[in-house]
C-alpha positions as CSV (number, residue, x, y, z in Angstrom):
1,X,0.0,0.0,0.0
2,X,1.4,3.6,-1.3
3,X,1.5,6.3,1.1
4,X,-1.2,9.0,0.2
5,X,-1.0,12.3,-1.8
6,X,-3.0,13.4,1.5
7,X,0.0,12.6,3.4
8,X,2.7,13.5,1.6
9,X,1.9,17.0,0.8
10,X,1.5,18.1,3.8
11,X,4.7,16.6,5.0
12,X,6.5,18.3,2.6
13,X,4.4,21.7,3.0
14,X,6.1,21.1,6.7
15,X,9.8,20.6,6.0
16,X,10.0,23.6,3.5
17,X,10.6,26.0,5.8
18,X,13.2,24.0,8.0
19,X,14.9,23.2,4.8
20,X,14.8,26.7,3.9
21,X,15.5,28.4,7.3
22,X,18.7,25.8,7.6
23,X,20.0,27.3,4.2
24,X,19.2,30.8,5.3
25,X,21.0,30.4,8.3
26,X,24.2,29.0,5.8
27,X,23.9,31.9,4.4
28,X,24.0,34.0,8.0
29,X,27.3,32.4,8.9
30,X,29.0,32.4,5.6
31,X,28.0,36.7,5.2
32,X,29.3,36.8,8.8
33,X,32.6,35.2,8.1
34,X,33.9,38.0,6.1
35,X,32.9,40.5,8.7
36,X,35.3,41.5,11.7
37,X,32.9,40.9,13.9
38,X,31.6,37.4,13.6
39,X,29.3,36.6,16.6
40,X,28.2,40.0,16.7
41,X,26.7,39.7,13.2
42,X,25.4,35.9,14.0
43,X,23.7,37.3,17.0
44,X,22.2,40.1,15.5
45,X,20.8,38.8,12.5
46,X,19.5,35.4,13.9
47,X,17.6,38.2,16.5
48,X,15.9,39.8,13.4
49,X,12.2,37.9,12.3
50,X,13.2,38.6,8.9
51,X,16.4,37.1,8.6
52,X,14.8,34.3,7.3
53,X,13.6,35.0,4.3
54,X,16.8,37.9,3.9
55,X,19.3,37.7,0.8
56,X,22.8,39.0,1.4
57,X,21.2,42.6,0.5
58,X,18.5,41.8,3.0
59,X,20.9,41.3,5.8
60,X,23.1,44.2,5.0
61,X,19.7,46.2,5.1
62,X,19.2,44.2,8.8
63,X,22.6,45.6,10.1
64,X,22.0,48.7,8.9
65,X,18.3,49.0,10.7
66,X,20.2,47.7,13.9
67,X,22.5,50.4,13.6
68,X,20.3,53.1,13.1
69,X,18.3,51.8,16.5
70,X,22.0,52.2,18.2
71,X,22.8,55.5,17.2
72,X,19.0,56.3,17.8
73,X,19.4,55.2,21.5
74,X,22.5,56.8,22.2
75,X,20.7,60.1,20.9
76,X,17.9,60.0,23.2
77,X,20.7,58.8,25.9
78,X,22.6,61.7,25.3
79,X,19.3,64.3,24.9
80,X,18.5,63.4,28.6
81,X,22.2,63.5,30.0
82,X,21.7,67.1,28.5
83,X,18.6,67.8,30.8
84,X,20.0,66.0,33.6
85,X,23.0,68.2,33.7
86,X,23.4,70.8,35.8
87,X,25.0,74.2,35.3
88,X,27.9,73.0,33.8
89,X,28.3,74.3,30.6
90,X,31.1,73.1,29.1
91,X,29.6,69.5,29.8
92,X,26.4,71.0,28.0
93,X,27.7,72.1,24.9
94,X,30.0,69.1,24.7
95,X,27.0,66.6,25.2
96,X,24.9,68.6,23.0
97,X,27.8,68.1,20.1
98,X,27.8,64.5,20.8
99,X,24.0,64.5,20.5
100,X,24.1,66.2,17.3
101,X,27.3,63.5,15.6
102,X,24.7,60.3,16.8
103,X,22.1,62.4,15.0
104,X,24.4,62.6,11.8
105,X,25.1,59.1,12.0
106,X,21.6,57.9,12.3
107,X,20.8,60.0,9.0
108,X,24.2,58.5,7.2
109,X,22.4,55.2,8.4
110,X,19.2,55.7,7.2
111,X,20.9,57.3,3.9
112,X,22.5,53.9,3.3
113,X,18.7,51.8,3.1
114,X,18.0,54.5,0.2
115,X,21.6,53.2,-1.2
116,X,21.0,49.9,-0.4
117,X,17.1,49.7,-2.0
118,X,19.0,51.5,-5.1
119,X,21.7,49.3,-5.1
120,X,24.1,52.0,-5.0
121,X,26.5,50.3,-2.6
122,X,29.2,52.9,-3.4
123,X,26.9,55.1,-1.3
124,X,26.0,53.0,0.8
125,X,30.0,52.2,1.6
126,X,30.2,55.9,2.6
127,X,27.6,56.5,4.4
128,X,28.1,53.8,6.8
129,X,31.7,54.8,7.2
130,X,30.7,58.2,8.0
131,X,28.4,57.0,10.4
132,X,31.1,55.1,11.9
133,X,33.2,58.1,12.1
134,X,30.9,60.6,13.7
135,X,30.9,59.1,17.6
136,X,34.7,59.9,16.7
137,X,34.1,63.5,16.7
138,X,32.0,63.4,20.2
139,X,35.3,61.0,22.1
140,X,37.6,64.3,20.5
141,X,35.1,66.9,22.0
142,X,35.9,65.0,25.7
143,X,39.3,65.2,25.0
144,X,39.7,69.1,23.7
145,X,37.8,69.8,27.0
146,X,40.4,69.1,29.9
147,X,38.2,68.1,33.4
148,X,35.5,66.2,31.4
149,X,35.5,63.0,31.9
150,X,34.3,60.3,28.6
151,X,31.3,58.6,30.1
152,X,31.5,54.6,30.0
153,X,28.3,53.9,29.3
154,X,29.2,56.3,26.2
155,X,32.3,54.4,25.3
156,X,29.9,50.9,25.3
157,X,27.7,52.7,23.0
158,X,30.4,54.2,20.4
159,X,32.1,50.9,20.6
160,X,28.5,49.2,19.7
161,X,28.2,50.9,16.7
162,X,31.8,51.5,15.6
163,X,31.1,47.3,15.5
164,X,27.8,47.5,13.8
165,X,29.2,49.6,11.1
166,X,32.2,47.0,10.9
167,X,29.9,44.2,10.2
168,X,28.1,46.0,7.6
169,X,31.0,47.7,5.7
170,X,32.2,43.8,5.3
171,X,28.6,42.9,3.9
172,X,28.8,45.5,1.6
173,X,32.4,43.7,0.5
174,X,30.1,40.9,-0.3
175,X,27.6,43.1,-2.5
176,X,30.5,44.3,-4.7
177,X,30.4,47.8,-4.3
């Protein structure tokens, strides 16, 4: 006795996505591999629902979004540092400059999904380096201003997305730009 159409269909409407979530995730590690960072881009993208159904453009695209939600963060970190501050202004206008360069970033980030959706990865190359760059120019205001102090919780956060940039420049390797 045959096993049933009613059976096998089914079955096999079951296994697609396994099949096809265990080549996606091939395709997770092997993008990751020519980052610097590999666990961080592992991590990050397995986190991401749509990982799964991501080509290497979709992924870069992923990094990108998880970027703009750092520098987004450190923004609104750095807006309420501002308010929290007393009268100290050279600590105002220094945290003020650092809230502006995470603002820059996030619109260099958000610059590179246009690039990315237009396939224009030369762009995209730039404005994610940029982006990298700008925290840069908030660590250098701390240092020009002798008696302020870099905040760790700061450091963590340019660190964060010095490394998401990393991972995403080394995408866009993959993409040929």
């Amino acid at each position: 006795m045959g096993i049933s159409n009613s059976f096998i269909i089914p079955l096999l409407l079951l296994t697609f996505p396994l099949i096809f979530a265990s080549e996606n995730s091939d395709l997770i590690k092997k993008t990751c591999k020519t980052t610097k960072y590999y666990d961080l881009c592992v991590s990050s993208l397995k986190s991401d629902p749509t990982s799964p159904k991501a080509d290497t453009k979709g992924l870069a695209t992923i990094m990108v979004g998880i970027g703009i939600s750092n520098a987004t963060s450190t923004y609104t970190y750095l807006s309420s540092q501002l308010l929290s501050t007393s009268n100290d202004t050279s600590m105002k206008k220094v945290l003020k400059e650092c809230a502006d360069k995470y603002s820059y970033a996030n619109d260099s980030l958000q610059a590179t999904i246009q690039d990315l959706g237009m396939e224009n990865y030369d762009y995209a190359y730039t404005h994610v380096t940029a982006a990298q760059d700008y925290p840069n120019s908030c660590h250098n205001a701390f240092r020009r201003n002798s008696g302020l102090i870099y905040p760790v919780e700061l450091a963590k956060r340019e660190d964060g997305l010095k490394r998401i940039c990393d991972v995403v420049l080394g995408i866009l390797d993959l993409l040929g730009w």
